[in-house]
C-alpha positions in Angstrom: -135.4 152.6 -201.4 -135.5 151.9 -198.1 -132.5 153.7 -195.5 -130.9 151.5 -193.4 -130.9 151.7 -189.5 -127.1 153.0 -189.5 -128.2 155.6 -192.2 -131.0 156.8 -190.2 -128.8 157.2 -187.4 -126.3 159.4 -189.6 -129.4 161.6 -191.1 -130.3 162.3 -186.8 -126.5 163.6 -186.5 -126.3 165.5 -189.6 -129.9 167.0 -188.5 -128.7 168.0 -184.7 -125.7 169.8 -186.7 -128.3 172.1 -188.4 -129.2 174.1 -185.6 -125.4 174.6 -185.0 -125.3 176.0 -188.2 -128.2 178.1 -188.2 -126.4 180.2 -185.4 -123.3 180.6 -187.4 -125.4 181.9 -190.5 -127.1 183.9 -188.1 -124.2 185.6 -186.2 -122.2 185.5 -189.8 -125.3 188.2 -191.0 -124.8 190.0 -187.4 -121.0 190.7 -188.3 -121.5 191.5 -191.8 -123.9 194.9 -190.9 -121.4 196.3 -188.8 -118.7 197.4 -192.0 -122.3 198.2 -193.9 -123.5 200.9 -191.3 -119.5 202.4 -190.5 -119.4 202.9 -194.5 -123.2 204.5 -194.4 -122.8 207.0 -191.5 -118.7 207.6 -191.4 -117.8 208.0 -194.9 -121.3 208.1 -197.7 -123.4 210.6 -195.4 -120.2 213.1 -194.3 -119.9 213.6 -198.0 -123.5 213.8 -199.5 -123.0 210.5 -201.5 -126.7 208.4 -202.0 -125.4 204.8 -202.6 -128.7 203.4 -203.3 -130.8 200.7 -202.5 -133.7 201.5 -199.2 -129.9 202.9 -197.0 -129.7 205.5 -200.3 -133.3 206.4 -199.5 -133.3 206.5 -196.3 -130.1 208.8 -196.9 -132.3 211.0 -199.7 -135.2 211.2 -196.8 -132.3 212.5 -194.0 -131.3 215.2 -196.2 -134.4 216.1 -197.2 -135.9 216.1 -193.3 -132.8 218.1 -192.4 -131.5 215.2 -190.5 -134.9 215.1 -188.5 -135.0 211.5 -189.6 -132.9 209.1 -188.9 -131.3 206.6 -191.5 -131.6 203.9 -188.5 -135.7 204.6 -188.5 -136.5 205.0 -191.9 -134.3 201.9 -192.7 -136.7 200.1 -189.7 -140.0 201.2 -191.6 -139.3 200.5 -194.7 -137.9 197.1 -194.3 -141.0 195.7 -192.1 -142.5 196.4 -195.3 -140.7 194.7 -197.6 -140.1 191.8 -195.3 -144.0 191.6 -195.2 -143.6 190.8 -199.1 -140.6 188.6 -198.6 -142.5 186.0 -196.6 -144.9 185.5 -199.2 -142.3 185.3 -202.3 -139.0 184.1 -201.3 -140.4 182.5 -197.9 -140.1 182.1 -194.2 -136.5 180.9 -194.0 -135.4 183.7 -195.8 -137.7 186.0 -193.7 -136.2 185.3 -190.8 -132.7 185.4 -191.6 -133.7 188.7 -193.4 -135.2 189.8 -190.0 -132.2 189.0 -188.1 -129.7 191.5 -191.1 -132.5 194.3 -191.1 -132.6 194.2 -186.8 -129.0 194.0 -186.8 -128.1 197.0 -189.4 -131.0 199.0 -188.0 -129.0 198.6 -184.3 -125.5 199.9 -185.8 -127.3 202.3 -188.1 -128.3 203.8 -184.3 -125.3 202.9 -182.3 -122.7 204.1 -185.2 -123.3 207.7 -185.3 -122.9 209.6 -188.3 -119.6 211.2 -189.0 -119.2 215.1 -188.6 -116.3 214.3 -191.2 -115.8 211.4 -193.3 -113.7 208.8 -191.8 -111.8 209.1 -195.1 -111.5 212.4 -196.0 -110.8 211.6 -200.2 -114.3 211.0 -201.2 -113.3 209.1 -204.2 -111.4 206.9 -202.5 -113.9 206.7 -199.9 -116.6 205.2 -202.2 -113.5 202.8 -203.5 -112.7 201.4 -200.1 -116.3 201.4 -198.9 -117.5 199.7 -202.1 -115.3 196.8 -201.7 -116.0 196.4 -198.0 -119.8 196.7 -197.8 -119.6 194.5 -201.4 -117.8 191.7 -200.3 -119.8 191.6 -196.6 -122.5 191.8 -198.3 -121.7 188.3 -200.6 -121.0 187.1 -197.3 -124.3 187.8 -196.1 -126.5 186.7 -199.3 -123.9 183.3 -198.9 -124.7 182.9 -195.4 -129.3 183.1 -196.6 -129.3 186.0 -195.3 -129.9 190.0 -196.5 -129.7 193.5 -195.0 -133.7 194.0 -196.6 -134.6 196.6 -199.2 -133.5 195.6 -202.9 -131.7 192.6 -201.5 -135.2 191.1 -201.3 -135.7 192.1 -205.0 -132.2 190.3 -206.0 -132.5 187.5 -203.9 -136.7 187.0 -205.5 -135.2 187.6 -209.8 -131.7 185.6 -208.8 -134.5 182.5 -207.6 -136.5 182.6 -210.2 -134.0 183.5 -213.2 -130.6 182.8 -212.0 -129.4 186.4 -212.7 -126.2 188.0 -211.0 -127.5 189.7 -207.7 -124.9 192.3 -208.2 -126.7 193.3 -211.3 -129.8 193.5 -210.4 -129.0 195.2 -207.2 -127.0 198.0 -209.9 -130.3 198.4 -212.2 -132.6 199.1 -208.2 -129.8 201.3 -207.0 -129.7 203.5 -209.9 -132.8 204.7 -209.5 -132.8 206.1 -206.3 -129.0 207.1 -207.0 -130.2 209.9 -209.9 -133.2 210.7 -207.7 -130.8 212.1 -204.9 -129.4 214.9 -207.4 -132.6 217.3 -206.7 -131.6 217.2 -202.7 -130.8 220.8 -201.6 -128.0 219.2 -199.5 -126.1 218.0 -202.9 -127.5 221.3 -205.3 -126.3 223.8 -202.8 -122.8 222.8 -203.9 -123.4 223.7 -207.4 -124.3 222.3 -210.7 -120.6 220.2 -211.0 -120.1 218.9 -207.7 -123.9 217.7 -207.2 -122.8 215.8 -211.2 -119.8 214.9 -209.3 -121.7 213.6 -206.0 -124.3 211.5 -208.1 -121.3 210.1 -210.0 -119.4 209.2 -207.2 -122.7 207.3 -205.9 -123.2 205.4 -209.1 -119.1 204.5 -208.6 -120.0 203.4 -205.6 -122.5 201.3 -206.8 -120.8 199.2 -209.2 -117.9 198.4 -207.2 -120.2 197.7 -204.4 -122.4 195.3 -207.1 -119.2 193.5 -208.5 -117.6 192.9 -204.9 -121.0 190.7 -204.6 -120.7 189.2 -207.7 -117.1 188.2 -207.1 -117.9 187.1 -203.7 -121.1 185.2 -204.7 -119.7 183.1 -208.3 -116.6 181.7 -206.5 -119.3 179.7 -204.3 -122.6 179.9 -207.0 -120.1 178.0 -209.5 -121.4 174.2 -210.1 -118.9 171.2 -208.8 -118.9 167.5 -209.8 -118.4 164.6 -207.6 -117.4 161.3 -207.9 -117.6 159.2 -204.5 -116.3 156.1 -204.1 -117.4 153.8 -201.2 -118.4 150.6 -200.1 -121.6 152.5 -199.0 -122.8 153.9 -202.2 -127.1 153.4 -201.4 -126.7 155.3 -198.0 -124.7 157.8 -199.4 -126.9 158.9 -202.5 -130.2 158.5 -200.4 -128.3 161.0 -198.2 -127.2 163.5 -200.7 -131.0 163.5 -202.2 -133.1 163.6 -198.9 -130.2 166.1 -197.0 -128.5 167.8 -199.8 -131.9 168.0 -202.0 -129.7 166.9 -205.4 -130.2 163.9 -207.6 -127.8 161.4 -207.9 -126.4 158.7 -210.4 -125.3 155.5 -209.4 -122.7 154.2 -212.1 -121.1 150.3 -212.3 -117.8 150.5 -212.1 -115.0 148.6 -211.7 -111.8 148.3 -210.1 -108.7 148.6 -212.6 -106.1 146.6 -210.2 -108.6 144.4 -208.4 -111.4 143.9 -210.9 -113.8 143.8 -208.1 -117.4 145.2 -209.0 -118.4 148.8 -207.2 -120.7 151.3 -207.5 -119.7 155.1 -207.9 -122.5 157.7 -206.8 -122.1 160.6 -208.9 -124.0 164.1 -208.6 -123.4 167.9 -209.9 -124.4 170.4 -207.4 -123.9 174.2 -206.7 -120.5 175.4 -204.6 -122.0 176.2 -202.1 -123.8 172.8 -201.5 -120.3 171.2 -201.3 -119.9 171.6 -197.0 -123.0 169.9 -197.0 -122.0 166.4 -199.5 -119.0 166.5 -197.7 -120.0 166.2 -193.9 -122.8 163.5 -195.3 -120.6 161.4 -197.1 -117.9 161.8 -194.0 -120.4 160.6 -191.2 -121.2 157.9 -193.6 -118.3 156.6 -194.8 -115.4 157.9 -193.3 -113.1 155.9 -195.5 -114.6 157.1 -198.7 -112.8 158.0 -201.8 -114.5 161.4 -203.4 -113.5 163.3 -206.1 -114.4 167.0 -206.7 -114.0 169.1 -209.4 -115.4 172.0 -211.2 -117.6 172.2 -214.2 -118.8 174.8 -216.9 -122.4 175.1 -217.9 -124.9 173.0 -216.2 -128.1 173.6 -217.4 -131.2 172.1 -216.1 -133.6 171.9 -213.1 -131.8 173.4 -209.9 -129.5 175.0 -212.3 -129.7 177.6 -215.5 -131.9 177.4 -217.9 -130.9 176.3 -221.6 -133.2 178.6 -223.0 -131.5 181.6 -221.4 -127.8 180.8 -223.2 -129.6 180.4 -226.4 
């Protein structure tokens, strides 16, 4: 199928939007490490809580250095690593909006100092609060192609490949390092209890921190149906499978008052793909006639797997 001139046109618009949003993904993943490094330095590190991931060991190397190393550094070092791996698994897009998160969290890990006291002073309801906000800006992030490094590059290479909840696998990385922290000196010096108490509060943390993202991430990972109506139904699917990367059906329809013939493209795509459909079909057919709506269990390429609900 050949596009038309006018379609050709549209597809040069729609690609001199993309560097426009590039830079919002880009400063979204700047914004989003600022509430991740206050909760690290003003509330987690004031009261000995690891909260896992490469910040909880960079945390478990702070204490254990006597604060002789930074978070801010450690964080740096460790994440040049990973995103050495990164390039090669999940890719260079990913790269270098991961490059852009680590640079930005390792610059308010540095310019947020750490907290002689906790900003919030109840440590339970510290990790609460902090859980939610770091959870929900990280979503944000991971929605936006981007990461702050460390396990997120571990989520974001299982969640590709096997459609798993990041939250969860972020929870079974986090743990680790979580029950690692509870042979510090800084958390055994307060006793056998409160260094039980400490690494509980840490694994607290990171469960609310985990479902935050999940919540965050399934109210745009959940796949939509569309039905578009428009007396340019060829442009529009060779739009929505060159621009949008999904397939398309073209149904034979016709109209129940006027019994004129149309065509109806239809296609099933992720949430988050729906921004996309919806400025394509706009600088297409401005008059068009779409319906959206939700769906339950799409299995397939692009989507789950059947073999995994079996």
């Amino acid at each position: 199928m050949k596009a038309s001139d006018s379609l050709i046109e549209q597809l040069k618009q729609y690609r001199r939007m993309k560097p426009l949003i590039a830079i919002k993904e880009f400063v979204m993943i700047v914004i989003c490490t600022i509430p991740y490094a206050i909760v690290v330095n003003q509330i987690l590190v004031p009261h000995a809580i690891v909260g896992g991931g490469v910040t909880g060991l960079c945390e478990i190397i702070y204490f254990a250095s006597d604060a002789y190393v930074p978070i801010w550094l450690s964080s740096l070092l460790i994440n040049v690593t990973l995103l050495i791996i990164a390039a090669f698994t999940v890719g260079w897009r990913y790269t270098l909006r991961t490059m852009v998160g680590v640079l930005s969290l390792t610059f308010w890990l540095k310019m947020i100092p750490v907290g002689v006291e906790p900003l919030i002073t109840d440590a339970f309801m510290g990790i609460i609060l902090g859980g939610l906000f770091t959870g929900c800006f990280l979503g944000i992030t991971f929605l936006n192609n981007g990461s702050t490094g460390g396990t997120d590059i571990v989520a974001m290479i299982v969640n590709k490949y096997h459609h798993l909840p990041m939250g969860r696998v972020l929870m079974a990385c986090d743990i680790i390092v979580i029950m690692s922290a509870y042979f510090l000196p800084e958390i055994q010096s307060a006793g056998t209890q409160k260094a039980i108490e400490k690494i509980l509060f840490g694994l607290c943390y990171t469960f609310i921190l985990s479902t935050a993202v999940d919540w965050v991430m399934n109210r745009t990972r959940q796949s939509v149906q569309f039905f578009i109506f428009s007396k340019k139904p060829d442009e529009i699917a060779e739009a929505i499978m060159t621009q949008a990367h999904r397939g398309c059906t073209i149904l034979e329809a016709e109209g129940g008052y006027t019994k004129n013939p149309m065509k109806v493209v239809t296609t099933i795509a992720r949430q988050h793909d729906s921004a996309i459909i919806f400025r394509l079909v706009h600088s297409i057919d401005p008059e068009a006639f779409v319906s959206q709506s939700q769906v339950r269990g799409v299995f397939g390429k692009g989507f789950d797997n059947i073999k995994d609900k079996t």
